[in-house]
N, C-alpha and C positions, 0 to 999 in steps of 0.2 A: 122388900126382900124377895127375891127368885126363888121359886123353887122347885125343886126338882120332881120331873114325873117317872116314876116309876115303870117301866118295860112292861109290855105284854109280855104273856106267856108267847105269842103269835112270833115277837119283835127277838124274844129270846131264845128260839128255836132258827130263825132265820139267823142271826149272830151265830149261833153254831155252827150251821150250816156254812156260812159263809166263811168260817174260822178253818171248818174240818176243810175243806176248799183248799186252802192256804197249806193248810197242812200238809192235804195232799199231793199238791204241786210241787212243793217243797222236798218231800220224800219221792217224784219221781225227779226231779232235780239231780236229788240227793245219787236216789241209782242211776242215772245217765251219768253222774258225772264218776262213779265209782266204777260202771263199764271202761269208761275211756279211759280213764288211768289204768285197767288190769289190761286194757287192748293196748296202753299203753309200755306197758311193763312186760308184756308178753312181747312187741316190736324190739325194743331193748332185749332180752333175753334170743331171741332171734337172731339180730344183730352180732349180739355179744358172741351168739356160738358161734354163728356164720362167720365175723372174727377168729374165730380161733382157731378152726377148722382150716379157714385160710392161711394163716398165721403156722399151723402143724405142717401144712402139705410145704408153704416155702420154707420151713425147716428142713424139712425132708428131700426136697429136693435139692437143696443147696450142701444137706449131707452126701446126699448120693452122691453129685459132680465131685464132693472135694474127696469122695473114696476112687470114684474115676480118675482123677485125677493124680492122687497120689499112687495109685497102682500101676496107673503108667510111667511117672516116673519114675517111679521102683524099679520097674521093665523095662525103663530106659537106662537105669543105673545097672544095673545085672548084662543088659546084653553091651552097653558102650567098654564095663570092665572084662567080659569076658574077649571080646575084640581087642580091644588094648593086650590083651595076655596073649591074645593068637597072634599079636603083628609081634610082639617084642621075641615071642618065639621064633616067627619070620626072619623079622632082622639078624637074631643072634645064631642062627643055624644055617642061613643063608650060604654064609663064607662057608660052611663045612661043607655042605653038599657039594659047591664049587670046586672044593682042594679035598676032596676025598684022598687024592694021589699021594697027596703031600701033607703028612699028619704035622712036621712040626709048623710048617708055616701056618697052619691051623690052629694050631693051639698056641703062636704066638699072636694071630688077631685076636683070637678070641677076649681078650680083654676090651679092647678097643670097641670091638662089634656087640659085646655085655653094655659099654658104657654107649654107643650110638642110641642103639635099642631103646635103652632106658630112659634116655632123653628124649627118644620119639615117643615113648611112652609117656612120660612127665606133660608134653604137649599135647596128647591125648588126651590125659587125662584132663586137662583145663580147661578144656573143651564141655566136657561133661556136664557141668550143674548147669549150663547154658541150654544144651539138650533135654535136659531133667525138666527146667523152664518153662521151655517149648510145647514137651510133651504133655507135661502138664496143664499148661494153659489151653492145647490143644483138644486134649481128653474133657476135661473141666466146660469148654462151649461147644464139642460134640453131646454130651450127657446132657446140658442145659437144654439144645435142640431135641433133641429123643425126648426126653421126660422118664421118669423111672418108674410109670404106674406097670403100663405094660408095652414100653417100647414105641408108641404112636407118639406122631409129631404132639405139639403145645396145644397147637391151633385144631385140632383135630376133639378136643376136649380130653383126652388120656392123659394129659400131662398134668401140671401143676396148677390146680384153678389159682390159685392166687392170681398168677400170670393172666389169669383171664378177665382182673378186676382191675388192671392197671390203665 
């Protein structure tokens, strides 16, 4: 039969020793490895904002253009109608000024020179949402160019960082 020898007190203090060791190791393990996940989750939460922040300004920029945009061709519908109303005045007044002299033959074109008018207006008019278009899409990548922080180019850093991470 074997049997077994019983530990110094010597044998059992070094066992400790070398256990608490372990332990130790273990527990700075333990904190390195709980740093780098909070250095971790801190990167993430960096990111995320840095995201969003990004994410806001090309919101914001892409508002801005599309109120440029629609303002101009608002401004382009206001001034092509209020043209169209000064030429169809043109047209239909025209004859009059001409035949001052002669009132009826005046106000016998005047039907005629009502209906010219208004079909040069009708063409006019068809014109328009083409112009609106235009202006719009022209207004919409002038605003994109500026940036709407405070009017400096993209490339200048004023404008849109989003634009800057592409």
């Amino acid at each position: 039969m074997a049997t077994t020898k019983t530990p110094t007190i010597e044998e059992l203090q070094a066992e400790i020793e070398r256990l608490r060791s372990q332990l130790d190791a273990k527990s700075d393990d333990d904190r390195r490895s709980r740093r780098r996940a909070r250095a971790r989750d801190e990167d993430d939460r960096d990111e995320i904002n840095s995201l969003a922040e990004e994410t806001n300004d090309a919101a914001l920029d892409e508002l801005y253009r599309l109120v440029q945009g629609v303002n101009a061709a608002t401004a382009e519908l206001l001034r092509s109608g209020a043209d169209i109303l000064t030429k169809l005045n043109d047209d239909v007044s025209e004859n009059a000024h001409t035949n001052q002299d002669d009132l009826p033959k005046t106000l016998n074109r005047l039907p005629a020179d009502i209906q010219k008018g208004y079909l040069r207006a009708l063409r006019r008019a068809a014109e328009v949402p083409g112009r609106m278009a235009d202006k719009f899409t022209k207004a919409h990548r002038d605003a994109e160019n500026k940036g709407h922080r405070d009017g400096a180019d993209r490339d200048s850093g004023a404008g849109s960082r989003a634009a800057q991470h592409h």
